[in-house]
C-alpha positions in Angstrom: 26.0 -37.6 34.4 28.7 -36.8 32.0 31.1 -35.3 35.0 30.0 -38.7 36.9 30.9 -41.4 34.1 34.1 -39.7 33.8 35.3 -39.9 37.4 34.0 -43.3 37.2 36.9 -44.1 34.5 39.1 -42.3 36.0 39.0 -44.2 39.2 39.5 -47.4 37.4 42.0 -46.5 35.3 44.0 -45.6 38.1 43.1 -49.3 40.6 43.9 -51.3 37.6 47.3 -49.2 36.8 47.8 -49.8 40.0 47.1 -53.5 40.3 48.9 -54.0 37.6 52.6 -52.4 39.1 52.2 -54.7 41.9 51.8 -57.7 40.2 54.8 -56.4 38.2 56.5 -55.7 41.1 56.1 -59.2 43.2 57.0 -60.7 39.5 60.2 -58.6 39.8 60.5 -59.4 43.3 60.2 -63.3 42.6 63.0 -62.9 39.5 65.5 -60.3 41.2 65.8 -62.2 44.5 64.8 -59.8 46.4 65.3 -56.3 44.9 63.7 -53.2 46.3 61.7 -52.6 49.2 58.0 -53.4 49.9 58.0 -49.5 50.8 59.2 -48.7 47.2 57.0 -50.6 46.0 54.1 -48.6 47.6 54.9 -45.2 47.1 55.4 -46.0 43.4 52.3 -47.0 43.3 50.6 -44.3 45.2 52.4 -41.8 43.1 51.2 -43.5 39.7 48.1 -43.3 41.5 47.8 -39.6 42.4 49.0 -38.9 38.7 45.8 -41.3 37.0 43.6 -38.9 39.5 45.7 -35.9 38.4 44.6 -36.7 35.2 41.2 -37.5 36.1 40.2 -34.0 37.4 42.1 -32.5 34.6 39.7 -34.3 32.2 36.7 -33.3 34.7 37.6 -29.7 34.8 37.8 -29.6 30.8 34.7 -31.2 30.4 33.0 -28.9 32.9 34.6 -26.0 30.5 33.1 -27.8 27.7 29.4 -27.7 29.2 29.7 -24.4 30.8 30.7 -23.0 27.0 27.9 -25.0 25.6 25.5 -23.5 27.6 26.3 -20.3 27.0 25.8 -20.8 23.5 22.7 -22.3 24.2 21.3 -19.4 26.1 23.2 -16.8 23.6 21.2 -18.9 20.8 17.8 -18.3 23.0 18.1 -15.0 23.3 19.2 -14.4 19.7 16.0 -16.5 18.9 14.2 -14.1 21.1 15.3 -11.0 19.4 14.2 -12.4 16.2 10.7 -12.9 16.6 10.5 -10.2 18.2 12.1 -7.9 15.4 9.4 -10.0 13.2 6.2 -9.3 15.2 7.3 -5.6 15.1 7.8 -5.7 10.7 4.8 -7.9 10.9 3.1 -4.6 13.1 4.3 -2.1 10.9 3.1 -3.5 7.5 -0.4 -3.8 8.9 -0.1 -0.3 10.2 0.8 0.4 6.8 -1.7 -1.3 5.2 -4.0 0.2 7.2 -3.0 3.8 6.3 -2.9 2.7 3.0 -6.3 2.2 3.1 -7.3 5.0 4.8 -5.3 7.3 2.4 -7.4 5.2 -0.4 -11.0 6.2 1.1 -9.9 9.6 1.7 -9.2 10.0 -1.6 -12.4 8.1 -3.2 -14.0 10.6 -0.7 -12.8 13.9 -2.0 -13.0 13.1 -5.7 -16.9 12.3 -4.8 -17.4 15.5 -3.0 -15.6 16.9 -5.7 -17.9 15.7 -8.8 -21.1 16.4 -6.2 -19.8 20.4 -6.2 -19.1 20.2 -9.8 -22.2 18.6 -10.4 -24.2 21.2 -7.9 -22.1 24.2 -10.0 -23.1 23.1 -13.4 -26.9 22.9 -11.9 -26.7 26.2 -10.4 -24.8 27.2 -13.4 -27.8 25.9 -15.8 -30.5 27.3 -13.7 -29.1 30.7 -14.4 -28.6 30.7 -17.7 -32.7 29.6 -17.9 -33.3 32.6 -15.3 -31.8 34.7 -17.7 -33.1 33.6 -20.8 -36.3 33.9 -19.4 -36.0 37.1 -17.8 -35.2 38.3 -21.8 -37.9 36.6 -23.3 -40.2 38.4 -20.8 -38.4 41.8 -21.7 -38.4 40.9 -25.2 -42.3 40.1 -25.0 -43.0 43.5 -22.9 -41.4 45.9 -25.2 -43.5 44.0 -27.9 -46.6 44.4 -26.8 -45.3 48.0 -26.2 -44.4 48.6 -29.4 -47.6 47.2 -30.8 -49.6 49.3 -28.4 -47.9 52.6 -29.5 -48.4 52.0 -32.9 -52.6 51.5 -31.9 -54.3 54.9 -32.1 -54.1 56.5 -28.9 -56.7 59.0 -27.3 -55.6 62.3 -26.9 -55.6 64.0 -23.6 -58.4 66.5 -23.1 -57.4 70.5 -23.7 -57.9 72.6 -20.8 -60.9 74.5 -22.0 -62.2 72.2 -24.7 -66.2 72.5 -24.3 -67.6 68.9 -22.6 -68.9 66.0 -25.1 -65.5 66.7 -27.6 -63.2 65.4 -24.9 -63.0 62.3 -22.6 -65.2 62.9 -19.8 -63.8 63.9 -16.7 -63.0 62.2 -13.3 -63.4 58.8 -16.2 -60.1 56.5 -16.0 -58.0 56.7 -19.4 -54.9 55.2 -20.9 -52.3 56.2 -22.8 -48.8 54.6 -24.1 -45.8 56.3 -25.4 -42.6 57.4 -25.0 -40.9 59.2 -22.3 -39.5 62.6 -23.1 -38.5 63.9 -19.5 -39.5 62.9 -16.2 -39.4 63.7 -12.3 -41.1 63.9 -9.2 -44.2 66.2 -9.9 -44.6 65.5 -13.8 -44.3 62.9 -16.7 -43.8 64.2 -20.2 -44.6 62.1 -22.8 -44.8 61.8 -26.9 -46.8 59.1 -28.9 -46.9 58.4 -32.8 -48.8 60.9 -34.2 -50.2 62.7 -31.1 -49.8 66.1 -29.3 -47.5 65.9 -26.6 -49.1 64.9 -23.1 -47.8 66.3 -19.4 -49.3 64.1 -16.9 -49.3 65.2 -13.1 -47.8 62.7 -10.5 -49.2 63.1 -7.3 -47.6 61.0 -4.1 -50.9 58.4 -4.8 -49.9 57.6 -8.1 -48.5 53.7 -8.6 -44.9 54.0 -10.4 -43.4 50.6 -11.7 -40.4 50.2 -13.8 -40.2 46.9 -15.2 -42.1 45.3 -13.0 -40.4 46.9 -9.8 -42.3 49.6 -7.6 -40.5 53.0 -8.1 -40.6 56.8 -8.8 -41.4 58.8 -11.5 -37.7 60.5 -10.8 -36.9 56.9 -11.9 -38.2 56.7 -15.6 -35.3 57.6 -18.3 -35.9 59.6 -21.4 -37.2 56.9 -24.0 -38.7 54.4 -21.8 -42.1 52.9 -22.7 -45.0 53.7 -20.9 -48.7 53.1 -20.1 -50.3 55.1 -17.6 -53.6 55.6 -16.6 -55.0 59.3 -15.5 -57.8 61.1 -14.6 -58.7 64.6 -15.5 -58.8 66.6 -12.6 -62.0 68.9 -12.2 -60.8 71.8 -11.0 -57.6 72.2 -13.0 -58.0 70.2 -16.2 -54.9 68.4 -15.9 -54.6 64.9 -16.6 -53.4 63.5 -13.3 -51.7 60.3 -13.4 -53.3 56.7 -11.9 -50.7 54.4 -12.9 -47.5 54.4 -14.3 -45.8 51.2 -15.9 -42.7 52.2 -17.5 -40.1 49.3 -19.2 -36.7 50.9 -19.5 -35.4 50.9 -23.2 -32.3 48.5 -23.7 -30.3 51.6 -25.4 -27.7 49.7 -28.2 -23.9 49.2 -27.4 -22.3 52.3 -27.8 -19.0 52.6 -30.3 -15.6 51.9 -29.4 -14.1 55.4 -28.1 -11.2 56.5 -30.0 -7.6 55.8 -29.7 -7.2 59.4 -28.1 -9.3 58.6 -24.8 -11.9 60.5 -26.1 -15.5 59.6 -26.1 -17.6 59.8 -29.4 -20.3 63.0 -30.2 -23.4 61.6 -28.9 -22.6 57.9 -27.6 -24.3 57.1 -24.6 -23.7 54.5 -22.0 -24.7 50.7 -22.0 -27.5 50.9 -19.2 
């Protein structure tokens, strides 16, 4: 419409430039007496003519310039308006993304440090369960050699004397006991010394029942000073107390010294069992 309007002016600029020479030039005409042709007339006309259209499409083409540059920046304005949201919906994408990992990071980590406390938690437990298992398992030891001690110190019936006439010894083939101390020990014999009483050798046959602390074992087991109570039998034929049962507690022997600066151990020191 622009384009339009301005042809429009253009075209009557140029009729009423033109309408205007001629009355000029019949004026002229009328006061000259005749100067100049009619033909002169015309062509000056039709050139002042050509030069208002001249002008005309001079002022067309700039204006079509005009709109051709505004439209470029119209759609260079568009597209920068384009880019722009789009360079916003991608920061607006990332900082959810990293909200989102942010979070995730933040769970993780409440996560661990629960699993963490749980296995802390579990280790103390475990760690405190021990320690009763233990104190236990040396108040029980503690009690055992007690009782031990207190049955040593009890008078103890002396084993029967091959050869001692019936009636002054136990009777034979009848179940006795007998605590003391170990004095040396293996497979086919138990020696053994109580408080104030001859010595007694009592025969371990593969049907005797041999515990140590609690735990079935051998004879061959037994150290030297362990606490015993065994039951025997006298055996008919031979007269040789034959052993039942065996319960043996091992002796807890004491620390033994600090060896000497020379790498040598001390006389007589034994090892912690």
């Amino acid at each position: 419409m622009r384009f339009h309007a301005g042809w429009l002016l253009a075209g009557a600029a140029a009729l009423t430039l033109g309408t205007a020479c001629q009355e000029r030039d019949h004026g002229a005409q009328g006061q000259a007496g005749g100067q100049g042709t009619v033909s002169d007339q015309v062509a000056q006309a039709q050139q002042r003519s050509e030069g208002a259209f001249d002008s005309a499409r001079k002022a067309q083409e700039q204006a079509s310039d005009q709109q051709k540059q505004a439209a470029d920046a119209q759609r260079d304005l568009q597209k920068r308006q384009q880019e722009l949201q789009e360079a916003q919906a991608k920061a607006q994408s990332a900082s959810q993304q990293a909200q989102q990992a942010q979070q995730n990071a933040q769970q993780q980590t409440q996560q661990a440090q629960q699993e963490a406390q749980q296995a802390q938690a579990g280790a103390l437990e475990a760690q405190r369960r021990q320690s009763e298992a233990l104190t236990q398992q040396n108040q029980q030891a503690r009690q055992q050699s007690e009782q031990l001690r207190q049955q040593s110190q009890q008078p103890v019936a002396a084993a029967p004397v091959p050869g001692q006439p019936q009636g002054q010894g136990a009777q034979q083939g009848s179940e006795q006991q007998v605590v003391g101390e170990v004095l040396s020990s293996n497979d086919q014999e138990l020696l053994l010394s109580a408080r104030g009483e001859p010595q007694l050798r009592l025969q371990v046959s593969p049907q005797t029942q041999v515990t140590v602390d609690g735990r079935q074992a051998s004879a061959a087991d037994i150290q030297e000073g362990s606490q015993v109570r065994a039951s025997y039998r006298t055996d008919e034929q031979s007269g040789e107390p034959q052993a039942v049962r065996i319960e043996a507690t091992s002796q807890v022997q004491p620390t033994a010294p600090a060896a000497p600066e020379s790498g040598q151990s001390t006389p007589g020191a034994q090892p912690t069992q």
